[in-house]
GUTORSE-612914 format. One line per 2 residues: number of its first residue (from 1); their letters; for each residue x, y, z of C-alpha. Coordinates in steps of 0.2 Angstrom, whole numbers, plus 5000, padded with zeros to 4 digits. Layout:
NUM> A> X,Y,Z; ...
% end
This chain:
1> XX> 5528,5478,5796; 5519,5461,5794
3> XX> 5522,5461,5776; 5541,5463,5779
5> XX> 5539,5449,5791; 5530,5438,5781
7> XX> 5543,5439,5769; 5557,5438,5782
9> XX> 5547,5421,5787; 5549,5413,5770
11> XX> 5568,5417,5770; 5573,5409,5786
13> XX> 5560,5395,5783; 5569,5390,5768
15> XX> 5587,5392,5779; 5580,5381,5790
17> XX> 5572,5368,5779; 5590,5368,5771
19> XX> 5601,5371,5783; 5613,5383,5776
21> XX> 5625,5392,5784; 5625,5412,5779
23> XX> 5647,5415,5778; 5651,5428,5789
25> XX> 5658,5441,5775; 5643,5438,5765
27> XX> 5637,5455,5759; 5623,5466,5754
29> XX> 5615,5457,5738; 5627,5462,5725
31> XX> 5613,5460,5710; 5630,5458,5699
33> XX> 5623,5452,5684; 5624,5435,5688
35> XX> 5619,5422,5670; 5599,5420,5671
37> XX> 5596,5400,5675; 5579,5393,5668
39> XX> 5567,5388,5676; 5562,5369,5669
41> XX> 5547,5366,5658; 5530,5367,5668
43> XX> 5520,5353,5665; 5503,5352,5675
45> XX> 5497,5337,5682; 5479,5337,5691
47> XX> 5481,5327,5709; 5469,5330,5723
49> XX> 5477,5333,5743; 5470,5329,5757
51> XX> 5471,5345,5771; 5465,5350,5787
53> XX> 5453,5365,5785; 5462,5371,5803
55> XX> 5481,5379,5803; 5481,5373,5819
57> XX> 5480,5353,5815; 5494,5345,5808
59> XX> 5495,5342,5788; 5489,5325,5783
61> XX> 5494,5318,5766; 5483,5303,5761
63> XX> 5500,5291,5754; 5487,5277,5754
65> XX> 5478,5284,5738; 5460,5286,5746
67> XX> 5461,5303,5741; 5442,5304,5737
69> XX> 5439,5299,5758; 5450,5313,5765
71> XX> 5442,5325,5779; 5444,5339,5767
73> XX> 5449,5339,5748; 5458,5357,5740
75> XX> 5458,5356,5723; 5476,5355,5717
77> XX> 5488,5360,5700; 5503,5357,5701
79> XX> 5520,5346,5695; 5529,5330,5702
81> XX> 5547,5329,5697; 5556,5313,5703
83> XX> 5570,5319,5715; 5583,5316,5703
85> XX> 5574,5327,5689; 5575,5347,5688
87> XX> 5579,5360,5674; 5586,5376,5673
89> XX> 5576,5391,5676; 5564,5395,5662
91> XX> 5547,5396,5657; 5535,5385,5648
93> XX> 5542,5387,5631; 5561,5388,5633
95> XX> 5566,5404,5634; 5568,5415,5648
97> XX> 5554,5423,5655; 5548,5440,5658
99> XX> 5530,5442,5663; 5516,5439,5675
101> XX> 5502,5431,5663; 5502,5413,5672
103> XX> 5507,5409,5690; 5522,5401,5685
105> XX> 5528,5415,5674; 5529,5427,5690
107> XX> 5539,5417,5700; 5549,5413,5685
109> XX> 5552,5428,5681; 5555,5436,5701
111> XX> 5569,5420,5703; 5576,5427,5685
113> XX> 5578,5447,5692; 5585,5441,5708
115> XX> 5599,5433,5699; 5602,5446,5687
117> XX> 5602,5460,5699; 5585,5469,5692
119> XX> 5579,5477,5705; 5567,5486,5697
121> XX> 5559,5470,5689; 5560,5460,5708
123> XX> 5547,5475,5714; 5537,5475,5699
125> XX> 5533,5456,5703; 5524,5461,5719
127> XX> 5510,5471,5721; 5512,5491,5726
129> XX> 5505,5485,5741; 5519,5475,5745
131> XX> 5533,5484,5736; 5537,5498,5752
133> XX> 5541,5481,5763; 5552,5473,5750
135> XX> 5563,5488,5745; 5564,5488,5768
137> XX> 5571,5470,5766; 5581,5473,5750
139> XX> 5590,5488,5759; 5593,5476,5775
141> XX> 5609,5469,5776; 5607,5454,5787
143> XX> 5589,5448,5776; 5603,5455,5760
145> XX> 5616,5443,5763; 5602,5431,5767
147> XX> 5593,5431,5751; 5613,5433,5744
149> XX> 5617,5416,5752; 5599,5408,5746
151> XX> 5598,5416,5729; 5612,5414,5721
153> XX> 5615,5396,5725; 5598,5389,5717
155> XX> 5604,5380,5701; 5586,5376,5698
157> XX> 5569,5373,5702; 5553,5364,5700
159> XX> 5536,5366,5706; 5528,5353,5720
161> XX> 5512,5357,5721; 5501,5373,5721
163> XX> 5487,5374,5733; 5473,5385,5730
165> XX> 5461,5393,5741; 5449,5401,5728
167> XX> 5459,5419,5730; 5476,5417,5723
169> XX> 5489,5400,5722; 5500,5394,5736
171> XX> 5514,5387,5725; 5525,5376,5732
173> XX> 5544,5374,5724; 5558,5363,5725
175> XX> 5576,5370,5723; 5590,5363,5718
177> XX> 5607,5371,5722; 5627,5370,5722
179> XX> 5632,5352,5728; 5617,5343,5729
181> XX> 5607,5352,5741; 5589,5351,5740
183> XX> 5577,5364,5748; 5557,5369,5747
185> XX> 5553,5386,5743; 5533,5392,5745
187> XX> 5528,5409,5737; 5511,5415,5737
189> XX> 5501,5422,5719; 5485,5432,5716
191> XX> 5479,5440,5702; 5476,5458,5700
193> XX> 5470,5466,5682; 5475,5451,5672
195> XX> 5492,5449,5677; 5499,5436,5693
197> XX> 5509,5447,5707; 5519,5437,5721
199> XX> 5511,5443,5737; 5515,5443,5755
201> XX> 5500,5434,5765; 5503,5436,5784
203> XX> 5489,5423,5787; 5495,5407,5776
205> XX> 5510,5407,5785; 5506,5392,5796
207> XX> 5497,5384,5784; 5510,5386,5773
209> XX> 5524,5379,5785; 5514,5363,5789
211> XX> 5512,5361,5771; 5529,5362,5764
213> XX> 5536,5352,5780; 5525,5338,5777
215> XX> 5527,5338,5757; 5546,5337,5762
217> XX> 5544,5321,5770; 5535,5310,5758
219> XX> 5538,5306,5740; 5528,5317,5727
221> XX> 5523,5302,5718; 5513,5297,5731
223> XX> 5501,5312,5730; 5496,5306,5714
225> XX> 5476,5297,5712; 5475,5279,5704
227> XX> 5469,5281,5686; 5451,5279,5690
229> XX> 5451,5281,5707; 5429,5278,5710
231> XX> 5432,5262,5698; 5416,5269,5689
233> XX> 5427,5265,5670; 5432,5282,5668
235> XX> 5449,5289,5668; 5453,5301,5681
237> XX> 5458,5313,5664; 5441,5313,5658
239> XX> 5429,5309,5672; 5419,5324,5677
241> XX> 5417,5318,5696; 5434,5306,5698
243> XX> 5429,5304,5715; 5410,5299,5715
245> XX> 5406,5283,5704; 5395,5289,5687
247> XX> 5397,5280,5673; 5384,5290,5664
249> XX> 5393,5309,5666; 5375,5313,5666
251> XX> 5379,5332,5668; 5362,5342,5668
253> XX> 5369,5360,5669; 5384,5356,5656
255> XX> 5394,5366,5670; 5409,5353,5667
257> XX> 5403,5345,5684; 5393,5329,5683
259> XX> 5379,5327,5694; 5387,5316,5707
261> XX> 5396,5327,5713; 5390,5346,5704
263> XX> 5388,5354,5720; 5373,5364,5711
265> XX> 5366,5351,5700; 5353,5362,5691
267> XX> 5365,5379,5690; 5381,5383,5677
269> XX> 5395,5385,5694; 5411,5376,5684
271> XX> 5420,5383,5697; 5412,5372,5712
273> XX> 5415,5389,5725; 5408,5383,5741
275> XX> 5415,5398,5752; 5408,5391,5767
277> XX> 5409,5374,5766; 5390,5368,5767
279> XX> 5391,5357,5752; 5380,5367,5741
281> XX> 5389,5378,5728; 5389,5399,5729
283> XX> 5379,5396,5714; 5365,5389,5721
285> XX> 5367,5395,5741; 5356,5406,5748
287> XX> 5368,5410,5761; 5385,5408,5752
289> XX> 5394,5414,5766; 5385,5403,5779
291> XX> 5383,5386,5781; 5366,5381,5781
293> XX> 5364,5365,5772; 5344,5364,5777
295> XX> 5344,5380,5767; 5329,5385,5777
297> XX> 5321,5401,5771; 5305,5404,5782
299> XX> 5299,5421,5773; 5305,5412,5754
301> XX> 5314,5429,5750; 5330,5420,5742
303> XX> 5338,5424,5756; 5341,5411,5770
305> XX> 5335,5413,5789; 5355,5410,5792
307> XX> 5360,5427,5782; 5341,5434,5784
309> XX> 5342,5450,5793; 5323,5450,5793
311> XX> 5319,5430,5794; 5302,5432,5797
313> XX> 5300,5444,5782; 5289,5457,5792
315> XX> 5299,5472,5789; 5308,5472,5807
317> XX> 5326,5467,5807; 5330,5452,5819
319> XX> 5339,5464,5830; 5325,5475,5835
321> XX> 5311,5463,5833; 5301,5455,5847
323> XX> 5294,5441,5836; 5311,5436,5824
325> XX> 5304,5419,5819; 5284,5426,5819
327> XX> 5278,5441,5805; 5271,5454,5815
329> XX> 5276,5471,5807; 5265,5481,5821
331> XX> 5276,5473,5835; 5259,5471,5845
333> XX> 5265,5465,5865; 5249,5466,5876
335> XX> 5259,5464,5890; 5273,5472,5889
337> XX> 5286,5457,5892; 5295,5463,5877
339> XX> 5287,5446,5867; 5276,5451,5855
341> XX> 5259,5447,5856; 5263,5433,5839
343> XX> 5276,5422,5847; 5273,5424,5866
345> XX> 5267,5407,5877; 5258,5420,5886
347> XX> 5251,5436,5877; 5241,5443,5889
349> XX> 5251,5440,5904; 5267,5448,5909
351> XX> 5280,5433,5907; 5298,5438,5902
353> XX> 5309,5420,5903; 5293,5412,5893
355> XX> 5295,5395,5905; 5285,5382,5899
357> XX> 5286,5367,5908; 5276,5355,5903
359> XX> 5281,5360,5883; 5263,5363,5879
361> XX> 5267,5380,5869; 5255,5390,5886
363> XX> 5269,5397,5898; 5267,5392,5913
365> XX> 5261,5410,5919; 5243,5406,5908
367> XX> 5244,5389,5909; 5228,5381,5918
369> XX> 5237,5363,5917; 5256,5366,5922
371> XX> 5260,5350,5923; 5248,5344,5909
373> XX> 5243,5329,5921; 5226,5331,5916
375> XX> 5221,5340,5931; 5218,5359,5930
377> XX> 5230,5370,5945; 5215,5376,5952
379> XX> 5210,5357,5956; 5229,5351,5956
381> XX> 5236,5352,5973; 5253,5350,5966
383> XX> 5255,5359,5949; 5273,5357,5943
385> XX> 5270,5340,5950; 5289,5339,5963
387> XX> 5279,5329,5975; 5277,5349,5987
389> XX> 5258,5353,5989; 5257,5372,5983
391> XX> 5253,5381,5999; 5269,5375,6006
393> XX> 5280,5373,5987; 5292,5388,5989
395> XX> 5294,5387,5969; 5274,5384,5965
397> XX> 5278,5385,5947; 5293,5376,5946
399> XX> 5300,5357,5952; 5311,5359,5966
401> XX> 5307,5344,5976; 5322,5347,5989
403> XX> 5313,5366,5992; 5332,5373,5995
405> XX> 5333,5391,5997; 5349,5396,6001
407> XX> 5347,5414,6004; 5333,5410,6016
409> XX> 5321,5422,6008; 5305,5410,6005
411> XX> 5308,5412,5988; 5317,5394,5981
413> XX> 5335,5394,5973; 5328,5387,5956
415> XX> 5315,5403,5955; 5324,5416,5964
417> XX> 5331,5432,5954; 5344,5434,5967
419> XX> 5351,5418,5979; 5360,5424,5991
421> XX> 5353,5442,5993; 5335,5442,6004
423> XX> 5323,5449,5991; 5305,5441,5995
425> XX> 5297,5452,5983; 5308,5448,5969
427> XX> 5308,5469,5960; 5319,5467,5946
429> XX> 5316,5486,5937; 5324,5481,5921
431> XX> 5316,5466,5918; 5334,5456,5916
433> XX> 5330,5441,5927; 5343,5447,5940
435> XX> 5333,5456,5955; 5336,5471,5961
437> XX> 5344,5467,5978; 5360,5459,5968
439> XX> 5358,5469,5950; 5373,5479,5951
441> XX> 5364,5490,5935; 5348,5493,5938
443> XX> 5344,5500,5923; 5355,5487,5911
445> XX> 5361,5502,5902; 5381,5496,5905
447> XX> 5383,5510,5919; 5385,5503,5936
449> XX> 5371,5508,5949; 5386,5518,5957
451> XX> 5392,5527,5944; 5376,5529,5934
453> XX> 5369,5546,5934; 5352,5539,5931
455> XX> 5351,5523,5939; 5334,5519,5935
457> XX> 5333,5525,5918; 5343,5517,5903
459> XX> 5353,5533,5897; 5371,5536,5890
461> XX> 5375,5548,5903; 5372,5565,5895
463> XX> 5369,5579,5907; 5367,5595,5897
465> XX> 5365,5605,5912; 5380,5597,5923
467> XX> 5369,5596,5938; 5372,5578,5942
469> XX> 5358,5571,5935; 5356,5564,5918
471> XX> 5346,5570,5904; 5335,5556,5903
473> XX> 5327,5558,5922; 5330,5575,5925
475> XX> 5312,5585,5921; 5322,5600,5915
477> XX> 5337,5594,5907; 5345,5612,5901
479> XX> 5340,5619,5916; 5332,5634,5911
481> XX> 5317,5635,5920; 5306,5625,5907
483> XX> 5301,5609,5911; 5306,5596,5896
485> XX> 5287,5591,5895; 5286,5607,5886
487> XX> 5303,5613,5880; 5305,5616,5864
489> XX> 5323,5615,5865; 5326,5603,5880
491> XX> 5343,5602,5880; 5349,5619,5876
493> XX> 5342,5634,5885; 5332,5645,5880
495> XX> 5319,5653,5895; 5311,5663,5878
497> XX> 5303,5647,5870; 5305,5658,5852
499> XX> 5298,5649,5836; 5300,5659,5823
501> XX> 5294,5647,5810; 5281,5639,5821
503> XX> 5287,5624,5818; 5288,5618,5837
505> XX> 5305,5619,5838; 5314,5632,5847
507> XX> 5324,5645,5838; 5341,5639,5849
509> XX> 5340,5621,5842; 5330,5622,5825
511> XX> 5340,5621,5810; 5330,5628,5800
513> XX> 5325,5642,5810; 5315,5651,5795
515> XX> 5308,5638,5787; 5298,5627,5797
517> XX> 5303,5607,5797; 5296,5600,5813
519> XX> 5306,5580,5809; 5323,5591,5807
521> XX> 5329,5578,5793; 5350,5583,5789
523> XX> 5354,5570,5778; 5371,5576,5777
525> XX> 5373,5580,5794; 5378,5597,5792
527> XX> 5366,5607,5804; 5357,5612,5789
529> XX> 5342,5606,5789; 5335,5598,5771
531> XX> 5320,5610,5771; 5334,5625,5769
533> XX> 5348,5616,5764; 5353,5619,5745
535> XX> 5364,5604,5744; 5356,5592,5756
537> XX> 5368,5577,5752; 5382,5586,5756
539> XX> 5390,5580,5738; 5393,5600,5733
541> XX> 5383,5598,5719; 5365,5608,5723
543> XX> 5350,5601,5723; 5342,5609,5707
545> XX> 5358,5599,5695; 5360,5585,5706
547> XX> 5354,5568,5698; 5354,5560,5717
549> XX> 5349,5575,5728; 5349,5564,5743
551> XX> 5363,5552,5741; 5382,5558,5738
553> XX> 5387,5557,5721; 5399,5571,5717
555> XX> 5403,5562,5699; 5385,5563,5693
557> XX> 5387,5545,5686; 5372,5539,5677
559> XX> 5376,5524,5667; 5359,5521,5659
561> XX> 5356,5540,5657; 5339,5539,5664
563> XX> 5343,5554,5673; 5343,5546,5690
565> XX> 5361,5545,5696; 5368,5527,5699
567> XX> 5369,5528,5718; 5352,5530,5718
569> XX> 5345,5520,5704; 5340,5504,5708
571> XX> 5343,5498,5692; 5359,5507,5686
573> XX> 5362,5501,5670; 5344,5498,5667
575> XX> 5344,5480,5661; 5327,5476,5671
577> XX> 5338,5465,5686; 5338,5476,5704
579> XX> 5355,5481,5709; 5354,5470,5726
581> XX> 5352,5455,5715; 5361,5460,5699
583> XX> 5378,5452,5695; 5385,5467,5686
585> XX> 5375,5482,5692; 5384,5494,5682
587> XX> 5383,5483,5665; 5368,5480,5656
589> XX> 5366,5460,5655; 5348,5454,5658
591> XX> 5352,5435,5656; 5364,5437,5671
593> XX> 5376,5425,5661; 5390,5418,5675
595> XX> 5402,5407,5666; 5413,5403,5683
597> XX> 5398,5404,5695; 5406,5416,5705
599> XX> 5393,5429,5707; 5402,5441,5695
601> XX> 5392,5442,5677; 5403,5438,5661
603> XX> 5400,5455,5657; 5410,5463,5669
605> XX> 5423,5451,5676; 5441,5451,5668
607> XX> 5442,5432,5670; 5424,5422,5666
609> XX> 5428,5406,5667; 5439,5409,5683
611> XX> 5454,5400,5672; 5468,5414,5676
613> XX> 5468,5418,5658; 5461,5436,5656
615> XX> 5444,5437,5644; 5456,5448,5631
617> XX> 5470,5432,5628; 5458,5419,5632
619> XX> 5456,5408,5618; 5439,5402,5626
621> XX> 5435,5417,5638; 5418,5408,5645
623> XX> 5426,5387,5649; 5439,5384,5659
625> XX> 5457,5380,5651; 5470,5386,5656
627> XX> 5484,5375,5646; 5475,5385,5632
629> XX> 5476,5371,5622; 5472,5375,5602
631> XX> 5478,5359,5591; 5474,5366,5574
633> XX> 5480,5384,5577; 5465,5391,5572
635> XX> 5465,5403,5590; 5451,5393,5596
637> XX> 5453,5381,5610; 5453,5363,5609
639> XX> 5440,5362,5621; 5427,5377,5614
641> XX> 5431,5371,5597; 5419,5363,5589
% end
């Protein structure tokens, strides 16, 4: 349904930007087998735009030529056409289209059925994906007579600009029809297996709006850069950082991208892909999906501490680990305040908020100077210094000159776990910083005290025997007169204790009840245990013959044929680089050559050099050109041509 929105959206968008009037007795879309127009001659021109990362800010277009200052800069392709220029519809060589090979060619060719009433060729120009929404819209005869009104009037067309945002092309058309009218129409392409499909993009659709509303407002010419626009004596054309002054073109990685501005000057990226913006290329990022321009990496793994699920590199994810910024794989915490014993202000001294007041790196529970005045507490009649002598300082630990204690409690608002509930005492049984007397869930386990059928004991509310108390506080759980101490099934019942296997499970809960497996491992999950489970990754294909008996791969694929199946190999394809690091893990290719810098190894990616020419046509499959320029004909490009 958003599909068939989204395309509804360009429609009306384009009524609106033209103002035409849908007659009353207009019609289904007859697809009459109307003349095919031509589209005019597509003739790129490289410009830069400056836009707003955000949808939600309005579009701002640089007219003043200070392109290289703008908040943001997108790379742009595209075509300026005074308003008095067009052509008929037609593709880049003067005959009428039929195709998906470039951008252009799909639009081209889409515009082309539509007037020509091929309805099979319009859906073939979207991806399947997007096919079931279209034939919906093509079968509607309100959005019929709409397209009938919009189509058929175009005369012809030229593009504006095409904005890219490192997935497909946001190409932005004007259209000329009957009478003079002029109109912009914006379609959005992506590549799939070679070929360029016109998609329906739900999330562009504001982007899109502000972009073709401002473009309608100024004069293309003025997107256009000076000739040398950093003044460094090279032409735009031919500088490899127009925007960064380098007279030299020093370009240590011969990526294409000088130094100036490479945004990985030791690493081939011709692309420049920054996915998140941090100013250093995916390339060369050790968190391309993060920005972290320190590109700190405390355990030097590769990986930085901002994607790092182990920072520290101790073996315990951050999640779980009481030390996340400290090694300490034996997760040593003395005292039980949850901070291990590496990074805690106080290891041997209970001290959960870790309060250190005078910033000395001792919490102020160990500290024998909390003030650091110099003078030790024992000697220091005020120790956190407020100006209140300790024996009548109601916060002895912490300043609270004004001694205000709202709750009246003798404990002081800025160190009492509950203001306005008496609790002198201060119990706090989970350990949360709120106090007993106002924690409405004791435990923290997301179950109010109320409701909580063990209100004191973190637990998901399982109760096998249905007696009102939870699993995790009752002392026999299954109730079958065998205290959970010594049950050897706890949770089912069985008065009998039987073992067959000896295995120190009980018969009613043991699955595998002859062969004894006290760790019960099921990898699949099937209440087979793996000690008697002939197929243990559930992937029917038994353990004797299975290449990865304890990872699902009903295939058998083993692309090295090492005899170790690829979901378990950590070198599939055998080419000495580790799956986790390897850009093609399932094609050998030890020099991990990357052409485009996108992360995908030239020997698997359908496009190297990320130029929208497929490897198979490209007439330099590993540098960027996508005019495919080739002056002497010898099916070499100009620009790998040597």
């Amino acid at each position: 349904m958003k599909k068939l929105k989204t395309i509804a959206f360009q429609i009306g968008l384009v009524l609106a930007l033209l103002s035409i009037t849908v007659p009353a007795s207009a019609g289904r879309l007859p697809f009459s087998g109307v003349a095919a127009d031509t589209f005019p001659i597509f003739l790129p021109y490289n410009f830069q735009l400056g836009i707003p990362i955000l949808d939600s800010l309005p579009l701002s277009v640089d007219t003043a030529h200070q392109i290289c200052d703008s908040l943001f800069e997108y790379n742009v392709l595209g075509m300026v056409f005074p308003d008095s220029t067009s052509g008929l519809i037609d593709d880049e060589v003067g005959t009428p289209c039929n195709g998906r090979f470039t951008p252009f060619e799909a639009i081209c060719t889409l515009l082309a059925a539509y007037k020509t009433g091929d309805v099979a060729t319009v859906l073939n120009q979207y991806l399947p994906e997007d096919q079931a929404a279209m034939t919906a819209l093509i079968a509607d005869p309100v959005s019929a007579a709409n397209f009938q009104a919009v189509i058929s009037a175009i005369q012809s067309m030229s593009v504006k600009v095409t904005v890219s945002d490192g997935i497909g092309h946001l190409i932005v058309c004007d259209v000329y029809f009957a009478g003079g009218q002029k109109g912009v129409m914006p379609y959005y392409v992506s590549q799939s297996n070679g070929e360029w499909f016109v998609r329906a993009k739900e999330d562009s659709l504001a982007f899109t709006s502000n972009l073709i509303v401002a473009l309608d407002k100024i004069d293309a010419s003025d997107l256009v850069m000076p000739s040398d626009a950093d003044a460094d004596g090279i032409v735009n054309a031919a500088d490899n950082c127009p925007c960064d002054p380098n007279a030299s073109q020093a370009d240590t990685d011969g990526d294409g991208a000088g130094d100036a501005c490479d945004l990985c000057p030791g690493t081939n990226n011709s692309s420049q892909a920054d996915i998140d913006a941090d100013g250093l290329g995916d390339a060369c990022d050790n968190c391309p999906l993060y920005p972290n321009a320190a590109q700190a990496d405390q355990d030097n793994d590769g990986l930085g501490d901002e994607c790092d699920e182990d920072v520290d590199g101790d073996g315990i994810l951050n999640i779980v680990d009481n030390c996340p910024f400290a090694a300490n794989a034996q997760q040593s915490d003395s005292d039980g305040d949850f901070r291990g014993d590496e990074c805690d202000n106080c290891p041997g001294l209970y001290n959960l908020l870790q309060r250190d007041f005078d910033e000395d790196s001792i919490g102020d529970d160990c500290d024998p100077d909390l003030d650091g005045d110099g003078i030790p507490n024992t000697s220091d009649t005020d120790s956190d210094n407020d100006g209140i002598l300790n024996s009548s300082d109601n916060c002895d630990g912490v300043q609270n000159p004004d001694q205000a204690d709202g709750d009246g409690d003798g404990v002081g608002d800025v160190c009492d776990n509950c203001l306005d509930s008496l609790n002198a005492d201060q119990a706090d049984v989970d350990l949360d910083g709120i106090g007993d007397a106002c924690d409405s869930d004791w435990d923290n386990d997301g179950i109010s005290n109320a409701l909580d059928n063990c209100p004191l004991v973190p637990n998901y509310q399982e109760n096998a025997d249905n007696d009102g108390f939870g699993d995790a506080c009752d002392p026999d759980a299954d109730n079958d007169g065998v205290m959970d101490a010594v049950d050897n099934c706890d949770l089912v019942q069985n008065p009998d204790q039987a073992d067959s296997d000896g295995d120190g499970i009980g018969n009613y809960c043991d699955n595998c009840v002859s062969v004894a497996n006290s760790n019960q491992l099921d990898t699949d999950r099937d209440w087979f245990g793996d000690a008697c489970d002939t197929d243990m990754d559930g992937d029917n294909v038994p353990n004797g013959s299975d290449n990865c008996p304890l990872a699902q791969n009903g295939n058998q694929s083993d692309v090295d044929g090492d005899g170790q199946g690829d979901a378990c190999d950590s070198d599939a394809d055998n080419d000495g680089v580790s799956n986790t690091l390897d850009n093609c893990d399932l094609v050998a290719n030890p020099n991990q050559e990357d052409a485009d810098g996108d992360s995908v190894g030239n020997a698997c990616e359908v496009d190297a050099d990320n130029d929208g020419i497929p490897n198979t046509i490209d007439n330099c499959p590993l540098i960027a050109n996508p005019n495919q320029l080739d002056s002497d004909g010898d099916g070499i490009g100009d620009v790998c041509d040597l």
